[in-house]
C-alpha positions in Angstrom: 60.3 99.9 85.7 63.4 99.7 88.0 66.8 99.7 86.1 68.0 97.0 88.7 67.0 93.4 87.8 67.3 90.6 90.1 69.1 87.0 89.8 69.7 84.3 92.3 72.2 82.1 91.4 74.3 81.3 88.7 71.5 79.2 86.9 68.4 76.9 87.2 70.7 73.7 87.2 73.5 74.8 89.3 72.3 77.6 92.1 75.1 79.6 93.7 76.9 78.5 96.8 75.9 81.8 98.3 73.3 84.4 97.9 73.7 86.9 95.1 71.7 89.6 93.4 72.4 91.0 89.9 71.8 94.7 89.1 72.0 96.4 85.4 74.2 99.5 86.2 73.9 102.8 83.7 76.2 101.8 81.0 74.1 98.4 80.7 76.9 96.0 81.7 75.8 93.8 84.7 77.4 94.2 88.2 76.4 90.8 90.6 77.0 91.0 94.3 77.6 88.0 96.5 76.7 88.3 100.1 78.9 86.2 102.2 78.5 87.2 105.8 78.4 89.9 108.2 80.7 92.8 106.2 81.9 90.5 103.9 80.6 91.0 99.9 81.9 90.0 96.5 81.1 92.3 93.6 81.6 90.8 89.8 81.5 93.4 86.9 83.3 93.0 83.3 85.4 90.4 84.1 86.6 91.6 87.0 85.9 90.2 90.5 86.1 92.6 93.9 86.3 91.2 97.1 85.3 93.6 100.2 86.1 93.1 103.6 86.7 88.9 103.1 86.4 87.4 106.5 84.6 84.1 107.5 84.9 80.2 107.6 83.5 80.0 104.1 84.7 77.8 101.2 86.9 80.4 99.9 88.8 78.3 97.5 85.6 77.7 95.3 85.5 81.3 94.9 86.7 83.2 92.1 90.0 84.7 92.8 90.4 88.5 93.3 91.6 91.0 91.0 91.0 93.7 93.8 90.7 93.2 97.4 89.3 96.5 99.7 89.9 96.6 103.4 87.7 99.2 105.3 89.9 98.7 108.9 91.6 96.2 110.7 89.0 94.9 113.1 89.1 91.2 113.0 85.6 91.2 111.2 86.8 92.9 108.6 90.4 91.8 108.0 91.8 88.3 108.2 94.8 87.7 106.1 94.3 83.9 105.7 91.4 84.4 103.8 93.1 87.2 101.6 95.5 85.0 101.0 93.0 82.8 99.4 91.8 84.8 97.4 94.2 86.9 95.9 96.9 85.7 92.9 100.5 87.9 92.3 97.7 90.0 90.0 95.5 91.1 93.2 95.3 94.4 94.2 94.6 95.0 97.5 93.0 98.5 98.4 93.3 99.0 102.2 93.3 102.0 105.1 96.7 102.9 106.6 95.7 100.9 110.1 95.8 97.7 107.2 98.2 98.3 105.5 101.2 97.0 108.2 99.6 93.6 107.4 100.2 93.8 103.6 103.6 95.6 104.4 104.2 97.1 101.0 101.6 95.4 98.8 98.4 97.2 98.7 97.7 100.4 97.9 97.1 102.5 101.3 93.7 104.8 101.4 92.7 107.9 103.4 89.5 109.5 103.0 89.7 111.7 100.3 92.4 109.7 97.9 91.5 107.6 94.9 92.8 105.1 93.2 91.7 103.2 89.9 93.0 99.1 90.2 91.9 98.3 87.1 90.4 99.5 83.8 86.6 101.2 84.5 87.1 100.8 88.1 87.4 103.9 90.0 87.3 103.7 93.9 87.5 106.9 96.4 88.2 106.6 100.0 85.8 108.6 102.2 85.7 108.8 105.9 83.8 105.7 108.4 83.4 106.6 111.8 81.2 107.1 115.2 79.5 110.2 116.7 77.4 108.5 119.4 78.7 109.6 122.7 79.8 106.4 124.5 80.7 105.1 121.0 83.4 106.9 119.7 86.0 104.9 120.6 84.8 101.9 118.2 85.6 103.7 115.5 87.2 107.0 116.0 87.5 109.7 113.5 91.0 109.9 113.9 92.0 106.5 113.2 90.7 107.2 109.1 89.2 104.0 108.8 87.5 104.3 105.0 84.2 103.5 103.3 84.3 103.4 100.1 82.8 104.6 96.5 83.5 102.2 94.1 82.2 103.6 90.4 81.8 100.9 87.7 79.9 100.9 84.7 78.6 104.2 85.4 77.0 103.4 88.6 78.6 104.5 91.7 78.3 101.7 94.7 78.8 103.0 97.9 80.6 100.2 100.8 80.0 102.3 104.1 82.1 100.4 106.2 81.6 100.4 110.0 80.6 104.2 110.4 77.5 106.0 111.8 75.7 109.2 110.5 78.0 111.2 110.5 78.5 114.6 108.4 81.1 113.1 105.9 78.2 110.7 105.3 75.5 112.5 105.2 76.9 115.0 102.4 78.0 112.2 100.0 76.9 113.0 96.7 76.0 110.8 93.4 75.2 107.2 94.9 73.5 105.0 93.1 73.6 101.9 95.3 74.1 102.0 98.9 75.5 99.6 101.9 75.0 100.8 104.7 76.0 98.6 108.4 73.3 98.3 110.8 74.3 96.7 113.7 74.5 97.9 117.5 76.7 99.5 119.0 79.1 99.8 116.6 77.7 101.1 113.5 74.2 102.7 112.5 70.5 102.1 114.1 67.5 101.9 112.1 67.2 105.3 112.5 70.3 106.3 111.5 70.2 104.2 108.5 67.0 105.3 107.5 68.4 109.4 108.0 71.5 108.7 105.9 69.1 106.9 103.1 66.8 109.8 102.8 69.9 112.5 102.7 71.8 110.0 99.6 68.4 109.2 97.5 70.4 105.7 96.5 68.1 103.8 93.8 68.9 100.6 95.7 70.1 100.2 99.6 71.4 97.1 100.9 71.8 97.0 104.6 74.7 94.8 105.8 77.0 94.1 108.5 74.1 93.1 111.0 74.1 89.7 113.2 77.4 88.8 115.5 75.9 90.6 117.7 73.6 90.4 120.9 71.1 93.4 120.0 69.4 92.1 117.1 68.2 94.6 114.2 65.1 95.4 113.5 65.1 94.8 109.6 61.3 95.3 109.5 61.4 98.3 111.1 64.2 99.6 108.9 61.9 98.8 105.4 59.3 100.8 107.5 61.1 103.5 107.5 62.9 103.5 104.0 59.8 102.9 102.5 59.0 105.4 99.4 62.2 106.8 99.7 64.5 103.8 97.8 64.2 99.8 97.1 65.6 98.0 99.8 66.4 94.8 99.5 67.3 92.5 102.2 69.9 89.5 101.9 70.7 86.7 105.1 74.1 88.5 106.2 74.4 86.6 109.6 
């Protein structure tokens, strides 16, 4: 049987607002996602409550507020500080790249690929690189700028939050995921393909595909099971 159990919503009598999935990570504690839209997620785990990526006309203020905010890059889809400001209380901290951080001038802790930081007790996050390699597409998201993904290790489980990046070789040779996001929409992040090669090289036990829709190539999210298939669980939530 999979260690990764499935919930959604808060309870028979009152449903959550928005979709969310519960897993049980390695230590036994329970980690519960929230999928907003798009890039944006909400990850619950011991009491504490991570935001990544908050963007959207969505009833933030019903939402629990953050203890720790990441920011992958400062493309509007991924960083809008009236939502932040929502969300976070003078406790908040707010993990973001260097393009970011002018927004938060000196309030956030400021990531390149490579560093790590630890926000709060059992949370350990590690910035590693996000960016294109398609010829023609390099300029979405270009190596140089250091936008980050991250790998966000709780309960003993390591959750890895791609952020807009392709297949590159940074990705590819990431080590000890458990749980995978991975974007998958065209032409700024990965095709099926793409996903399906960065899948096979990570063995994830679990693979969520996210960031998809806002856009006018749609994904194939039946061919992208196809090709997952016998290699991890997929699971598929409505991230339009």
């Amino acid at each position: 049987m999979s260690i990764f159990s499935t919930l959604f919503g808060c309870s028979k009598s009152k449903p959550a607002a928005y979709p969310q999935d519960t897993i049980t990570a390695a230590d036994g504690s329970k980690i519960t996602f929230t999928f907003y839209a798009h890039a944006s997620l909400g990850i619950a785990w011991n009491g504490i409550q991570l935001y990544l990526d908050p963007v959207g006309e969505f009833d933030w203020q019903s939402q629990p507020k953050a203890d720790i905010i990441l920011i992958s890059h400062s493309h509007y889809d991924h960083l809008e500080m009236a939502t932040v400001e929502q969300l976070q209380t003078p406790k908040t901290t707010i993990v973001c790249d260097k393009t970011s951080a002018e927004a938060f001038e000196h309030d956030c802790i400021t990531m390149l690929p490579g560093a790590t930081a630890q926000p709060a007790q059992g949370v350990t996050i590690k910035a590693v690189p996000a960016y294109n390699i398609t010829e023609g597409y390099t300029d979405f998201h270009p190596q140089s700028r250091e936008d980050c993904g991250y790998l966000v290790t709780i309960g003993g489980t390591t959750i890895y939050l791609a952020g807009d990046t392709e297949d590159n070789d940074d990705v590819l040779a990431l080590q000890g995921v458990d749980v995978a996001f991975l974007p998958v929409n065209q032409p700024y992040t990965m095709t099926v393909a793409q996903a399906a090669r960065v899948v096979k090289a990570l063995q994830p036990k679990l693979f969520y595909p996210y960031h998809y829709g806002q856009v006018d190539e749609t994904t194939d999210l039946e061919a992208l099971k196809a090709a997952v298939e016998g290699v991890t669980e997929i699971r598929i939530f409505p991230m339009e």
